[in-house]
Each structure stands twice: as C-alpha cells, then as structure tokens.
C-alpha positions in Angstrom: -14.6 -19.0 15.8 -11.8 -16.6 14.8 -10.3 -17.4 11.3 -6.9 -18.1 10.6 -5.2 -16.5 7.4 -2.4 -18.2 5.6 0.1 -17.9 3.1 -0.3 -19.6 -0.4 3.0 -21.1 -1.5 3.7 -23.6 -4.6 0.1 -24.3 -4.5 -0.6 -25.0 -0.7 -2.1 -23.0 2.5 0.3 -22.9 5.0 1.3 -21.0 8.3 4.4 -18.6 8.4 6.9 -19.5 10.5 6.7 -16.2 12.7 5.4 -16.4 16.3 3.4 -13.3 16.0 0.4 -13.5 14.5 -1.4 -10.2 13.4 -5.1 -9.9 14.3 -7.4 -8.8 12.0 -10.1 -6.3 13.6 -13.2 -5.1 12.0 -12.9 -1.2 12.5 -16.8 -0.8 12.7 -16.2 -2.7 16.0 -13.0 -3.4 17.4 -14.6 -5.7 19.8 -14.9 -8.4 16.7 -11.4 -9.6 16.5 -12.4 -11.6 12.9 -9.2 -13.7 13.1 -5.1 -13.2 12.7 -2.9 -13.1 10.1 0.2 -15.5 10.3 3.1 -14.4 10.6 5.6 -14.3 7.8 9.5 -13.9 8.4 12.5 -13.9 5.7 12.6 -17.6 5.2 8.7 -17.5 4.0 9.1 -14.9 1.6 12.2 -17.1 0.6 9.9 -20.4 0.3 7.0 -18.4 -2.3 9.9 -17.0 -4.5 11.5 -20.2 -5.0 8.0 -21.7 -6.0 7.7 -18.7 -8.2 11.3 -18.9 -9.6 10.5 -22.8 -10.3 7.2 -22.1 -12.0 8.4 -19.7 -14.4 9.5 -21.5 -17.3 6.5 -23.6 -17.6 4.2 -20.4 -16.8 6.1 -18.4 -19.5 5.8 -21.3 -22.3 2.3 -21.0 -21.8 0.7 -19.6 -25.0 -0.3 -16.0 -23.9 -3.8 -16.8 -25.2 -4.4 -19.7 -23.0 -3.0 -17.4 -19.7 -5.6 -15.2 -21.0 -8.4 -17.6 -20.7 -7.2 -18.5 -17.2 -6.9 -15.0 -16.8 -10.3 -14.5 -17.5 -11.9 -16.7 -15.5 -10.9 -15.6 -12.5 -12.6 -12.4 -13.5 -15.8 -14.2 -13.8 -15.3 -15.6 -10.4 -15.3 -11.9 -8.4 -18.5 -11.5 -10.2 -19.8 -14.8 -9.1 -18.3 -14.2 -5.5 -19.2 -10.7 -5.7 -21.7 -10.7 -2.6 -19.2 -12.7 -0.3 -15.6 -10.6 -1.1 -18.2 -7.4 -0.7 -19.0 -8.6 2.9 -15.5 -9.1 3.9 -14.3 -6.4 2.5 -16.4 -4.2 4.7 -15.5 -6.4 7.8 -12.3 -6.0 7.4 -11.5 -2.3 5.5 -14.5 -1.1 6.6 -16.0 0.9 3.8 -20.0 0.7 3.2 -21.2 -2.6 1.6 -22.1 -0.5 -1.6 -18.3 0.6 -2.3 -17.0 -2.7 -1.2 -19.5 -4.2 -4.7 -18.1 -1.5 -6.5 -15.2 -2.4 -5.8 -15.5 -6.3 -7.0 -17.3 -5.2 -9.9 -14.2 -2.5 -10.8 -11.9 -5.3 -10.2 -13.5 -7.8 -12.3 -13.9 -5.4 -15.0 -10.3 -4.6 -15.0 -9.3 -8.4 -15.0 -11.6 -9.2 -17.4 -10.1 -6.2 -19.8 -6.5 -7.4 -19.2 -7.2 -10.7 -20.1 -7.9 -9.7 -23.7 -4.0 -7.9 -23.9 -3.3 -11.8 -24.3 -3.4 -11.1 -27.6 -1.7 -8.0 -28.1 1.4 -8.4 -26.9 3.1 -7.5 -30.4 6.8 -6.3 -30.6 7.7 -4.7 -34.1 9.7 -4.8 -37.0 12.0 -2.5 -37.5 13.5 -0.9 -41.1 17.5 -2.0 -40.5 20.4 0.0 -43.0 21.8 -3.2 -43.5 20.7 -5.5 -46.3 20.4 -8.4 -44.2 19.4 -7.8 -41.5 16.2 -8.2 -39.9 15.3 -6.0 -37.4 12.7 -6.9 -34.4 11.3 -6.5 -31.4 9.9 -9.5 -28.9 8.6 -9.2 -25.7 9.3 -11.5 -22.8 8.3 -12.3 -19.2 10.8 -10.8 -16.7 10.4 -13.5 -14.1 9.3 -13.3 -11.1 7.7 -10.1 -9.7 6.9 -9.2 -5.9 3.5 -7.7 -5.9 3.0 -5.2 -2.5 -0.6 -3.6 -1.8 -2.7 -1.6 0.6 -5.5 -1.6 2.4 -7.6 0.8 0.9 -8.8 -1.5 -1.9 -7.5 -4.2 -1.0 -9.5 -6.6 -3.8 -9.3 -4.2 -7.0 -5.1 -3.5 -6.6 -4.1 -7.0 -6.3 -6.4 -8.1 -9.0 -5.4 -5.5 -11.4 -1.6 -6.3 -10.1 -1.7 -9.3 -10.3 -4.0 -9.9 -13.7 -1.2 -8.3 -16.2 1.7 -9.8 -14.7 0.3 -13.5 -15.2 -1.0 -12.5 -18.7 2.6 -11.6 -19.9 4.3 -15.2 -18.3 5.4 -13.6 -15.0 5.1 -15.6 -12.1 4.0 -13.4 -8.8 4.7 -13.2 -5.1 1.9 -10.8 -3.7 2.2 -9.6 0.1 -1.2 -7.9 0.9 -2.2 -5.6 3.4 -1.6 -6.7 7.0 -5.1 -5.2 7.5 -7.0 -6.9 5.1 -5.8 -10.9 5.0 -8.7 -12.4 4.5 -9.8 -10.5 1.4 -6.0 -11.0 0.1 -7.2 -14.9 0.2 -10.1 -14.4 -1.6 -8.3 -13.1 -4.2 -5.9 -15.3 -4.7 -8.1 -17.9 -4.2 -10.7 -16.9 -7.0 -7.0 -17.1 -9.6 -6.4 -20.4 -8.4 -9.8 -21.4 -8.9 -9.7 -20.1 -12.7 -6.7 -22.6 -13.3 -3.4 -21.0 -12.7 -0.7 -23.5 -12.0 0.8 -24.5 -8.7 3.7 -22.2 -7.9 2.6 -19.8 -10.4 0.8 -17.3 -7.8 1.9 -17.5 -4.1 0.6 -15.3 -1.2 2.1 -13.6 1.8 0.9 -12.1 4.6 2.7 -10.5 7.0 4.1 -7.4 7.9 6.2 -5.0 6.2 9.1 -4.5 7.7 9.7 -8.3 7.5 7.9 -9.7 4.8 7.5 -6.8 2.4 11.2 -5.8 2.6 12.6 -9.2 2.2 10.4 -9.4 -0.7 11.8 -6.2 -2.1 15.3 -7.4 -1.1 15.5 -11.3 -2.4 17.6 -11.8 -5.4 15.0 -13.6 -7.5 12.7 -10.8 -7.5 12.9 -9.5 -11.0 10.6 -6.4 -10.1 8.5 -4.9 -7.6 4.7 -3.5 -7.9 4.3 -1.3 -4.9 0.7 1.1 -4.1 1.2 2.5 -0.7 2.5 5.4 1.3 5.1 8.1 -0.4 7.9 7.7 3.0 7.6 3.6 2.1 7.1 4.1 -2.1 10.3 6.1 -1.8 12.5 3.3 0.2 11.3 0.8 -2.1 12.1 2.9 -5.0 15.8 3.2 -3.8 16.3 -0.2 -2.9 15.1 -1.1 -6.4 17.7 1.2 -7.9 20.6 0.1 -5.8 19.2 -3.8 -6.8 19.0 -3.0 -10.2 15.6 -4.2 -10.9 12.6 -1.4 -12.0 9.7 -0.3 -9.2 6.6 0.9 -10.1 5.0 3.3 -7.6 1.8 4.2 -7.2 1.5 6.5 -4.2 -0.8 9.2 -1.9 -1.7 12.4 -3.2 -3.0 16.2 -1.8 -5.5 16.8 -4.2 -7.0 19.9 -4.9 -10.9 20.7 -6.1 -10.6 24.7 -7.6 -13.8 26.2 -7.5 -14.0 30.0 -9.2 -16.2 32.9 -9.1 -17.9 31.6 -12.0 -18.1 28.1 -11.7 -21.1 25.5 -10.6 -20.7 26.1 -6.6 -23.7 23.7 -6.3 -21.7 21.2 -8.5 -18.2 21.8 -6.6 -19.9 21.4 -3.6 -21.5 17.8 -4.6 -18.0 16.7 -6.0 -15.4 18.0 -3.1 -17.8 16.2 -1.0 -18.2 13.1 -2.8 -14.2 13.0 -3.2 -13.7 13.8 0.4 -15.9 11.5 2.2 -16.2 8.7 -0.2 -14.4 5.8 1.0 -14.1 7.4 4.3 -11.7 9.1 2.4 -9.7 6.8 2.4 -8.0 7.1 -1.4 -5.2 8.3 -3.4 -7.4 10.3 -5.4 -9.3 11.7 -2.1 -10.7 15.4 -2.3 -8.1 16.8 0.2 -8.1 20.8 -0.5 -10.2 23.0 -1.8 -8.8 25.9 -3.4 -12.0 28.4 -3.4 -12.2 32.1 -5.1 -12.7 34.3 -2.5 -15.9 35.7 -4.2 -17.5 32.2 -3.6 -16.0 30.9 -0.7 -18.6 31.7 2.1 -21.1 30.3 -0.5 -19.0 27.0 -0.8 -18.1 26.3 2.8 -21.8 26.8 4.5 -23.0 23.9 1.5 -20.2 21.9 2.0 -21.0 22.3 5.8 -24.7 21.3 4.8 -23.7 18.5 2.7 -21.3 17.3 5.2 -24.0 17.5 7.8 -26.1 14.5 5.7 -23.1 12.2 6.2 -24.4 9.1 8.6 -21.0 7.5 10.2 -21.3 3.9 11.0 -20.6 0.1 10.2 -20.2 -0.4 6.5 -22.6 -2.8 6.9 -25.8 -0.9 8.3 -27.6 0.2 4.7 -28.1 3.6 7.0 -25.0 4.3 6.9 -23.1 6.5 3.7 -19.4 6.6 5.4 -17.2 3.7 7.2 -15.0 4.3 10.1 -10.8 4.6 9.2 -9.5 1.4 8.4 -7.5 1.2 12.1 -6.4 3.7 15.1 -3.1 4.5 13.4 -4.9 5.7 10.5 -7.6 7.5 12.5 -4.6 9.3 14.6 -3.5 10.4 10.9 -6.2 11.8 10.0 -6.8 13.5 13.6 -2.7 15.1 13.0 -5.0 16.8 10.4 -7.3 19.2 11.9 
C-alpha cells in the first residue's frame, strides 16, 4: 500500500488542502510509485506559520541549554534510526545505501555539534566613552524562520537547518523537497521525538511555486534558509530584499579539478572521479570540469575513461551497485542538455 505524506502543523499530521497530490517515485524504478505527497496551497503554509508565530515566545524563554538537550537528542535518534532513514533515503533520492548512511551519520554529527553552541551564544561588552554607560551586546531569536531544501540530501540539510535555528529560540517552518517527502517526515519526526514543543517545528510539503513562495512571501516569516538551484536562490534572494527580511543562499556550483604537468595524474584521476560520479553527481560541490595541462591531458582522460568504465549503474539498493540513477526525468534531461 502506497504511503501518504503529510504536513506537520502545531504538533499534528494533517493533509493539505490542495487537490493534487504529488507522487513520490523511486528513480531506481519508476514503476514503484512509494506513495504522494499532499498537496499544500497558501492557506497551509498560512496554518504552520501561525503555529510557529504562537510558539515562539514560549520556545524563545526556553533556557538555550535545555533547547540544546532537546536539540541533542534528536541527533541521537538519526543514529538510532540510521538503518531505516538510509533505506528511504535511497528509495526515494536514489543514491546507494552506503551514501544514504553517510549521510545520517554526517547529519547526526552536525546536529549533535550544534547542540553544544547552546552554550555559546555570548554577546560582548563593549568599552563605552561615557562614564556610565554600559555597553553590550545580547543576542536574540528572530522569530520565525521558513526553512526550504532540496533533494540531494534531503536528511543532512534540513537537520543541519533546522538544528541551529531551534538552538538559538527560533521557531521553524521547513518545506522539503517535493521529491523526497517521506524522508522530510523522518526528520521531523526524529525532533519531535527528542521533545521539541507543539508548534515549535511544523512541516510542509508541497510544491514550490505554491508552498515555497508563499512561505517566502508571508509576513510572519522573519527569514528564509534556502539550498537549491541559482535561477530559484536568486528570486528568493530578491523577494527577501524587497520584504526586508535576510536570505541565506546556498546554491549550485561549476567546479573545476586543475591537474598540471607535474601533479599526481593517478591522484587527480581518483578524485575528479570520485567528485563526479559520487552521488550520481548529484551535489553542489560535484566534480564538473576538469581543467587539464595539455602535457597530461591524454594521460588523464584514457584513466578517467578507465576509472569511469568500473562505475556499476543501478538501484541504490543492490550492494553491486557504486552509482544511483538521477533523482527524476527532469533532472536526467538536465544532465542529458550536458553532453
């Protein structure tokens, strides 16, 4: 039986009040329709920032140390749930079971480390010219932030999203990856577990266009987390400015391996193809060019031809296979505009 993915709001799973459903295809085999997505439309989006906005003052008085532990726990819980978010992360993504671990490991890691900021959030004093007068700084919580992430790690970018805005008393709205609901839940799921208060962390799925620009859009939304493509980082980034309320953008990337005359070819080789077929390349920090001196280049390309030879294509979850397919068609039509 297909499963059916929900949004989180002020502490309960509930349907979107869209009619169209997004299905949610494992790209190893796009026979397996693994479930769908609800659909999420302005007045959902509306709905999890309210419970956000209502949360906030509670969630903020909340000694940083004690969102820290909370914080922490969840960590503990990827670990725990390590073998499970790993399977349905290569279900739905697609990458091989071993990068989908590596990927719940990385994210519990990261949690786990930005739990302990709890206590280091210092402001500073401040030598004033004026006799007295006391001169400091304090930080606060800005409210309530709008978390947006992609598909291409779908587990470790919310979590490390999500971890430091609870740990500094922000309350979050995440909309995941239209691709990738069900690991989105899982996430969420494993900070709910760990103890963080109804309203405090809400979830929509959804698309976009709909959900993820009226996210960007609604009033309440104090700031906006956004890793995705440049064309969509750049809108968001100008909405934010004309909103008045900061984006942070973390977006694709052309990058280039440089191999001289006098390098390692044999190393150069092993990393350009690590970088480029790891995660189906599939990554902002992907191996995209190589930039070879001419006096090595024939050298480089037969290896890299050799190496790329050895690469076994398949589903992430055959322990044959070293590269997943593209997450979807539109991505592997993307990657076809390539060649």
């Amino acid at each position: 039986m297909a499963e059916q993915f929900l949004n989180f709001i002020d502490g309960e799973w509930i349907a979107g009040s869209g009619s169209n459903p997004i299905a949610d295809i494992n790209p190893a085999d796009t026979r397996e329709v693994i479930g769908h997505a609800t659909d999420s439309l302005e007045a959902d989006v509306d709905a999890a920032v309210q419970a956000a906005h209502g949360a906030f003052a509670s969630w903020r008085s909340t000694p940083a140390p004690v969102r820290g532990q909370i914080v922490a726990a969840a960590g503990r819980l990827f670990l725990e749930r390590v073998d499970q978010i790993a399977e349905v992360l290569t279900r739905e993504e697609g990458k091989i079971l071993a990068e989908a671990k590596g990927e719940v490991r990385k994210g519990s890691n990261l949690v786990e480390f930005l739990a302990g900021e709890s206590r280091r959030l210092n402001g500073e004093t401040i030598p004033s010219e004026m006799s007295k007068t006391f001169a400091y700084t304090l930080r606060v919580p800005l409210g309530v932030v709008g978390l947006i992430t992609p598909w291409n790690f779908p587990m470790a970018i919310p979590a490390w999203k999500i971890a430091p805005a609870l740990v500094c008393g922000n309350t979050v709205v995440l909309k995941g990856a239209e691709q990738t609901p069900w690991v989105s839940q899982l996430v969420v799921q494993a900070f709910v577990d760990a103890g963080v208060p109804k309203g405090v962390l809400n979830l929509i799925q959804g698309r976009g266009e709909t959900a993820g620009a009226a996210l960007v859009e609604h009033p309440l939304v104090e700031a906006i987390s956004f890793t995705g493509s440049t064309e969509i980082g750049h809108h968001i980034y100008a909405r934010g400015a004309a909103l008045g309320k900061p984006v942070q953008c973390e977006l694709g990337g052309k990058n280039p391996i440089i191999v001289l005359a006098d390098g390692d070819v044999d190393m150069a080789v092993a990393a350009t193809a690590k970088g480029a077929f790891g995660s189906t390349g599939q990554r902002c920090t992907a191996t995209s060019r190589a930039i070879v001196d001419a006096r090595v280049h024939d050298q480089f390309v037969d290896a890299l031809v050799r190496e790329a030879g050895l690469v076994v294509p398949g589903n992430g979850l055959n322990p044959a296979t070293t590269m997943g397919p593209s997450v979807d068609q539109d991505q592997f039509d993307k990657v076809h505009e390539y060649l």
